[in-house]
C-alpha positions in Angstrom: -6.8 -22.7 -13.2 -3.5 -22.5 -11.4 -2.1 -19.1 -10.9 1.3 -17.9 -9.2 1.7 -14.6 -7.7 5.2 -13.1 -7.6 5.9 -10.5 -5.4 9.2 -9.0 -3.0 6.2 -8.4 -0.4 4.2 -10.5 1.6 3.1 -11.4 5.1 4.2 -11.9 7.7 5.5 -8.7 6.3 3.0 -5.7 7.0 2.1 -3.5 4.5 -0.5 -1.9 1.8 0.8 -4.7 -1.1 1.3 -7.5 1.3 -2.2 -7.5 2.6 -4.1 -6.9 -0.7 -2.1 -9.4 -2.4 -3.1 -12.3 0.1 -6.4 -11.0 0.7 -6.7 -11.7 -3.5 -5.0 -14.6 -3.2 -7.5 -15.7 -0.6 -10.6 -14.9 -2.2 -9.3 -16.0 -5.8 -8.6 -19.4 -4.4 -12.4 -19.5 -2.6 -13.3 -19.2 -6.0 -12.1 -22.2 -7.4 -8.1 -21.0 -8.7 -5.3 -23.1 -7.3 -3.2 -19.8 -6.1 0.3 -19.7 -5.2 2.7 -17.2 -3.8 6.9 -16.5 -5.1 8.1 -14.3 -2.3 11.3 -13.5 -1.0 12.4 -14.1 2.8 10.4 -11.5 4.8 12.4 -8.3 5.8 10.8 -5.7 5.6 10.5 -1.9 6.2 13.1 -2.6 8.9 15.4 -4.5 6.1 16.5 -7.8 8.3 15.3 -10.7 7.6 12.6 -11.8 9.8 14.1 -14.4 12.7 13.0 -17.9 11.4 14.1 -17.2 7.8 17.6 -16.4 8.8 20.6 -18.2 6.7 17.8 -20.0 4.9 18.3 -20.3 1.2 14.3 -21.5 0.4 11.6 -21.6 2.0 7.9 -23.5 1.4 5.2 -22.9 3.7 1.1 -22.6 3.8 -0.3 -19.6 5.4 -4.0 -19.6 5.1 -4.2 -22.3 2.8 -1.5 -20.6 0.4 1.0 -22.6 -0.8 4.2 -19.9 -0.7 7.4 -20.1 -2.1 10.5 -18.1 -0.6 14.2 -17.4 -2.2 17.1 -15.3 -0.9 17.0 -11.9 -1.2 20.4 -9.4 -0.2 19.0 -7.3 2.5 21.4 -4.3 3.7 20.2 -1.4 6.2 21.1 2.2 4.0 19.7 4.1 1.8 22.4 3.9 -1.0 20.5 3.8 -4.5 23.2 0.9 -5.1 22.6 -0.9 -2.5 18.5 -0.6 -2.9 18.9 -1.7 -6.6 20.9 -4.8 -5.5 17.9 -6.0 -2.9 15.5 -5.9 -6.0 17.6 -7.9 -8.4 18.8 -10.0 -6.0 15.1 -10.9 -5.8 14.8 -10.9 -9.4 17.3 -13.4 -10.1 16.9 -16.2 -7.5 12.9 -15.9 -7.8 13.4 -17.0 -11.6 15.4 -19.9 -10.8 13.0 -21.0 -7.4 9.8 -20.4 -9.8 11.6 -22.2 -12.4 13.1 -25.6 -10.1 11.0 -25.5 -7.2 7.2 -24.3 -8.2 5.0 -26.4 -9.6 3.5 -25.5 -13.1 1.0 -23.0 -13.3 -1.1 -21.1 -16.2 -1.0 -17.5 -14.9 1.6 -15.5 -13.5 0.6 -12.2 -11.6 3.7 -9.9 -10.8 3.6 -7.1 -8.7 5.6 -3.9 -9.5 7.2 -2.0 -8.1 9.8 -3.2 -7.8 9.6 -2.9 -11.7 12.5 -5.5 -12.3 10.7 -8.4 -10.8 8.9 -8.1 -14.2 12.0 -9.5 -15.9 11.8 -13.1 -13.6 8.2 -12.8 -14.3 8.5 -12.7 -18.2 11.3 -15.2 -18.2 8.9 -17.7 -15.8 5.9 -17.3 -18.3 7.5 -18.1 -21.6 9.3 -21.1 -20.1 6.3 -22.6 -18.2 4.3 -21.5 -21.3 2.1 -19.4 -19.2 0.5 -16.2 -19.3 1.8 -13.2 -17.4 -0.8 -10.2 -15.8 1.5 -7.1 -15.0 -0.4 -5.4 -12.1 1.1 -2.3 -11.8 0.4 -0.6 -7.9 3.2 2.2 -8.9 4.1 4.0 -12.1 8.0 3.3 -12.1 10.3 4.7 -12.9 8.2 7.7 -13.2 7.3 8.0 -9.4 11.2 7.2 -8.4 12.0 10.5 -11.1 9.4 12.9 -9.8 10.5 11.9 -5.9 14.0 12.9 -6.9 14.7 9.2 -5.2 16.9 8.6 -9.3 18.4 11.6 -10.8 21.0 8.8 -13.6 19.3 9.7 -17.0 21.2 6.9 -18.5 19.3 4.7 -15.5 16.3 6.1 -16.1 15.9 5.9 -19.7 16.5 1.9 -19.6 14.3 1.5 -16.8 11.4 3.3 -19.3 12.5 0.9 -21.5 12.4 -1.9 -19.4 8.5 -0.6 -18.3 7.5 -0.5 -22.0 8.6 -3.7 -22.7 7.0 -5.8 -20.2 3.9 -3.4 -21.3 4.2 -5.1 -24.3 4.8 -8.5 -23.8 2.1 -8.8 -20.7 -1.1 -10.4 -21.4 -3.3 -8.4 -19.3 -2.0 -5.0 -17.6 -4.0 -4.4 -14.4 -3.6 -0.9 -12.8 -4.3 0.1 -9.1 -6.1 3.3 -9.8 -7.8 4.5 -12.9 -5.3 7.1 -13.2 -2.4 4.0 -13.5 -5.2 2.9 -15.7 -5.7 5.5 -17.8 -2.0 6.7 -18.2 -1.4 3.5 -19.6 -4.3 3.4 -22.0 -2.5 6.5 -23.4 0.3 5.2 -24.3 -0.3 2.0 -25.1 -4.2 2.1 -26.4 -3.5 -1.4 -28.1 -3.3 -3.2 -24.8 -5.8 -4.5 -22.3 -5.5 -2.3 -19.2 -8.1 -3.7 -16.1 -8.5 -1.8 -13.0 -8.3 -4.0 -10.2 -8.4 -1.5 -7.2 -7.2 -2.1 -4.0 -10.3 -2.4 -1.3 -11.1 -3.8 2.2 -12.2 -6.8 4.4 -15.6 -5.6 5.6 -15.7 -8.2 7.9 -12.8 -7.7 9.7 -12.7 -3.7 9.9 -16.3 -4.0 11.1 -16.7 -1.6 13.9 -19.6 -2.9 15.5 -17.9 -6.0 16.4 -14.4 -4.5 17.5 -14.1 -2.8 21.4 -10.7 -0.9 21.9 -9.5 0.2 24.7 -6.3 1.6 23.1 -6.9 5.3 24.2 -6.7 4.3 28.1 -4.5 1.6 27.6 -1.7 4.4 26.1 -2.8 7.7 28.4 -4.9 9.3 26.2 -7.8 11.8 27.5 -10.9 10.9 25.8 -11.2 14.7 25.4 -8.5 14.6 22.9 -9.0 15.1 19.3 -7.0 11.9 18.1 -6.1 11.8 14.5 -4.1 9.1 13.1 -1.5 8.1 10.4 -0.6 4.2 10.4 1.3 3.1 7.5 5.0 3.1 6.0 6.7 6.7 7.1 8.4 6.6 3.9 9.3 9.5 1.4 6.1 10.1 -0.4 4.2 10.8 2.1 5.5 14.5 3.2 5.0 13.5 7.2 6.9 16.4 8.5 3.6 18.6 7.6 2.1 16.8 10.9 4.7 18.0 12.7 4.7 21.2 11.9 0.8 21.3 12.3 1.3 20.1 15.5 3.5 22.7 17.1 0.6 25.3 15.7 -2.1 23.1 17.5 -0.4 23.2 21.2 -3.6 25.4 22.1 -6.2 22.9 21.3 -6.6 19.5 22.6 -5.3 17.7 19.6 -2.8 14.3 19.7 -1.1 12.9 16.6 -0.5 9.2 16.9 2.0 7.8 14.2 2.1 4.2 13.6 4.7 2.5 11.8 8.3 2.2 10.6 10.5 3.3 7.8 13.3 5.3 5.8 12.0 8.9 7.0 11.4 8.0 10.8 14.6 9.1 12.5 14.6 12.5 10.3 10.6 12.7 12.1 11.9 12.0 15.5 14.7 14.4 15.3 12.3 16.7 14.3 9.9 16.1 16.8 12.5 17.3 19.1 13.2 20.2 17.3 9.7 21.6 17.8 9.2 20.5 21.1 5.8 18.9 19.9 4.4 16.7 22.9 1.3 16.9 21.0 2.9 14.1 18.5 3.1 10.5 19.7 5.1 8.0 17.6 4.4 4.0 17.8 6.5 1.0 16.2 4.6 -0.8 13.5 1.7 -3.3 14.9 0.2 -6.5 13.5 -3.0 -6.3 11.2 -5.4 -7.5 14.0 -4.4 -5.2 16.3 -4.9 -2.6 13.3 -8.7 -1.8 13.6 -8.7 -1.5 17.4 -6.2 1.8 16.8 -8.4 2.8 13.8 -11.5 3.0 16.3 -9.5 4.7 18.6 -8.8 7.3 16.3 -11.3 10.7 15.7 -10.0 10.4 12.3 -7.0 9.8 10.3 -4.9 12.1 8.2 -4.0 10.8 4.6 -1.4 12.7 3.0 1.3 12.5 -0.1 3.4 14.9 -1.3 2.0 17.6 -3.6 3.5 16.1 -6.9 1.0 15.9 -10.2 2.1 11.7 -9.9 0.1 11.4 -6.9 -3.1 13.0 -8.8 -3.8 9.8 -9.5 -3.0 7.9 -6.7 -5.4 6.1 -3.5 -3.7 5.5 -0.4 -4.8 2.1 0.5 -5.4 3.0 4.1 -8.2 4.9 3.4 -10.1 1.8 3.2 -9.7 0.1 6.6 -10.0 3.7 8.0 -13.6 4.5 6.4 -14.8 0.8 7.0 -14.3 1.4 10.8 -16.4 4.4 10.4 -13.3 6.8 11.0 -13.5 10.0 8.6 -10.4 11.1 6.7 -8.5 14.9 6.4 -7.6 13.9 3.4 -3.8 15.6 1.6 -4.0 14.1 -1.4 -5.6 16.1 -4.6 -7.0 14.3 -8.3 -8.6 10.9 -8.2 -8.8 9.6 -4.2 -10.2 13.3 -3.8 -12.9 13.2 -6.1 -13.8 9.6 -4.9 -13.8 9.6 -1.4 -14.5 13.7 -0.4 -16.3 14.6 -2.8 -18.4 11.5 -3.9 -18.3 10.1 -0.8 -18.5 12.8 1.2 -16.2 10.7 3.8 -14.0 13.4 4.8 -12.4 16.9 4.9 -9.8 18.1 2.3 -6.6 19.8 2.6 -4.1 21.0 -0.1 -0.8 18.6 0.0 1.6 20.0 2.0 -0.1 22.9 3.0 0.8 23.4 6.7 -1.6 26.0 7.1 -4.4 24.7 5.1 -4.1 21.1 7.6 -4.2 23.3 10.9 -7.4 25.1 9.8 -9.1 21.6 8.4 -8.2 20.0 12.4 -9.5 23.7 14.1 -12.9 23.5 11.9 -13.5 20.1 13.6 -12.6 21.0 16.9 -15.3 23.4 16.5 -17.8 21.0 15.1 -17.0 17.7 15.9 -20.3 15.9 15.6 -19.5 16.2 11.7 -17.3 13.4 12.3 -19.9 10.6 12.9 -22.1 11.4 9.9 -18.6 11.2 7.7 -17.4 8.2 9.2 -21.2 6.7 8.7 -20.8 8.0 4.9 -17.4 6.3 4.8 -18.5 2.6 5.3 -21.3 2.9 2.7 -19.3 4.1 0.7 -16.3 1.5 0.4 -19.5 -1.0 1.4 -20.5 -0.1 -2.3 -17.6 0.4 -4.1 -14.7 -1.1 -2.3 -15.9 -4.6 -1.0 -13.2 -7.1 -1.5 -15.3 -9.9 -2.0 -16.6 -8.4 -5.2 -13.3 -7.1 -6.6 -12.3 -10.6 -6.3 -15.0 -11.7 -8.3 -14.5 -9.4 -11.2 -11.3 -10.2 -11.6 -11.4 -14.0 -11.5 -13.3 -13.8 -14.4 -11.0 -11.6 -16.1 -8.4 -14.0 -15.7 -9.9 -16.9 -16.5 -11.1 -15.7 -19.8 -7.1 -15.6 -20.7 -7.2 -19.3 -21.1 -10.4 -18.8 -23.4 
């Protein structure tokens, strides 16, 4: 079976969607799919295109034994809503016409959203390569874009609904990240097939017996220091000012806050880091995924947090994986679904309520004062995602599913 996966993302780009997607790609083709990849030219967070793909109007490659495809996409650095919907149908138009003159034939399409429009090259690529098209759906938009106040146009918004509920309908197989995407489909459309197909982790790489990091001496960190970590996209959803603010009530203790990574909401952090004269709170530029699990053993633990919105009920950070394979515990901010899985079933963390200030300082002061809790945490962590979370086997699951749509 040949199957194409179109996404905006992909490495080298870094990111939660990137990696899962060519970690699936990966394991799907082990098992016997031809896989390919419909991309655009890397660029992101920082929004340039990566040097290499500059000026370059397609692009084939192999990365890993993935045959990938690449088309233009308009990059522009702002954070205009115009200008942001212009990058994703830029995308949308000249993947349909690279999938349709430049990609081999294939029997399945897989299309990643957000960015919800990509659906449109998707469905236009399936019915004129007579193919069928998998809608995995890693966001509810344009609910989440709403609730984030990031769209306020009604008119916008009710034809971007309309635009989700068609592709809903004309998809044959609707996979969902989490079982609350999952299940908040199911509801409202009960007559379609809706797999989960949740994100997980490489238990071989983010293996901490294998891994040595010297990352806390190698950056001037005391090894007395209470490090707790957030790596990923500082973006809008995640409410990272509430470290911040935690941080200039923890000068007392001896706690650091190590950020690592890039995007929209990093200069308003910075400027705020100044504001509170926090020198408890050290900020990092975005690092490749090998060097990833050395800074994850580095770490005491790692904070997880979203925005206390009732979307993100049923949302899982994908960084809690890597995190809880390397044995490092989680505080986690983020209520509903990855709360009842990974605190309270897994018992591979500590809780706070989402953007609590408060409640976040008295979860870091409870450790301080018991930090052997840690290692039997992070021990419960990697059985845990060793159980439930193991790529190898979500890949397995779900190249059955898929092949049973040529059936």
């Amino acid at each position: 079976m040949r199957m194409l996966i179109l996404s905006q993302y992909y490495p080298p780009e870094t990111g939660a969607p990137q990696n899962r997607l060519h970690e699936l790609a990966l394991r799907l083709q082990k098992r016997g799919m031809e896989v390919s990849v419909l991309t655009a030219m890397p660029n992101y967070p920082k929004m340039e295109i990566f040097e290499g793909y500059r000026d370059k109007r397609f692009v084939r490659e192999n990365i890993d034994g993935i045959e990938v495809y690449r088309s233009r996409i308009f990059v522009k650095k702002s954070s205009s809503i115009f200008l942001r919907l212009l990058n994703y149908f830029s995308f949308t138009w000249t993947s349909f016409w690279t999938g349709l003159r430049k990609v081999p034939d294939f029997d399945v399409i897989m299309v990643e959203s957000p960015p919800l429009f990509l659906g449109m090259s998707a469905y236009a690529l399936a019915r004129r390569k007579n193919a069928r098209m998998i809608f995995n759906v890693s966001d509810l938009w344009p609910e989440s874009a709403e609730k984030l106040g990031l769209v306020t146009n009604k008119f916008f918004l009710k034809m971007a609904t309309w635009l989700e509920e068609f592709l809903y309908r004309k998809a044959d197989l609707i996979t969902g990240q989490t079982m609350g995407i999952v299940e908040n489909i199911k509801g409202r459309f009960p007559e379609k097939k809706v797999y989960w197909l949740p994100n997980g982790v490489d238990l071989t790489n983010f293996d901490p017996s294998k891994i040595d990091s010297n990352w806390r001496s190698e950056n001037g960190i005391a090894e007395e220091e209470l490090v707790l970590l957030y790596a990923g996209i500082i973006g809008h959803a995640q409410g990272l000012g509430l470290i911040l603010k935690a941080a200039s009530q923890l000068k007392d203790v001896p706690v650091r806050f190590v950020l690592v990574g890039d995007g929209p909401v990093k200069p308003e952090l910075l400027k705020l880091k100044k504001e509170l004269s926090v020198d408890n709170v050290t900020f990092f530029d975005p690092v490749t995924k090998t060097e990833i699990p050395q800074i994850v053993k580095a770490a005491d633990a790692a904070i997880i947090p979203l925005k206390k919105l009732p979307l993100f009920e049923g949302a899982i950070p994908s960084k809690i994986f890597e995190n809880l394979a390397m044995k490092t515990p989680i505080i986690l901010g983020v209520d509903g679904e990855a709360r009842g899985l990974f605190i309270e079933e897994g018992q591979a963390g500590v809780f706070f309520e989402p953007e609590n200030v408060d409640d976040l300082v008295a979860a870091v002061r409870d450790i301080l004062r018991d930090r052997s809790s840690l290692k039997e945490m992070g021990e419960n962590g990697r059985k845990y995602v060793e159980l439930k979370f193991n790529r190898n086997t979500i890949a397995e699951s779900f190249a059955q599913e898929v092949t049973s749509l040529r059936s």
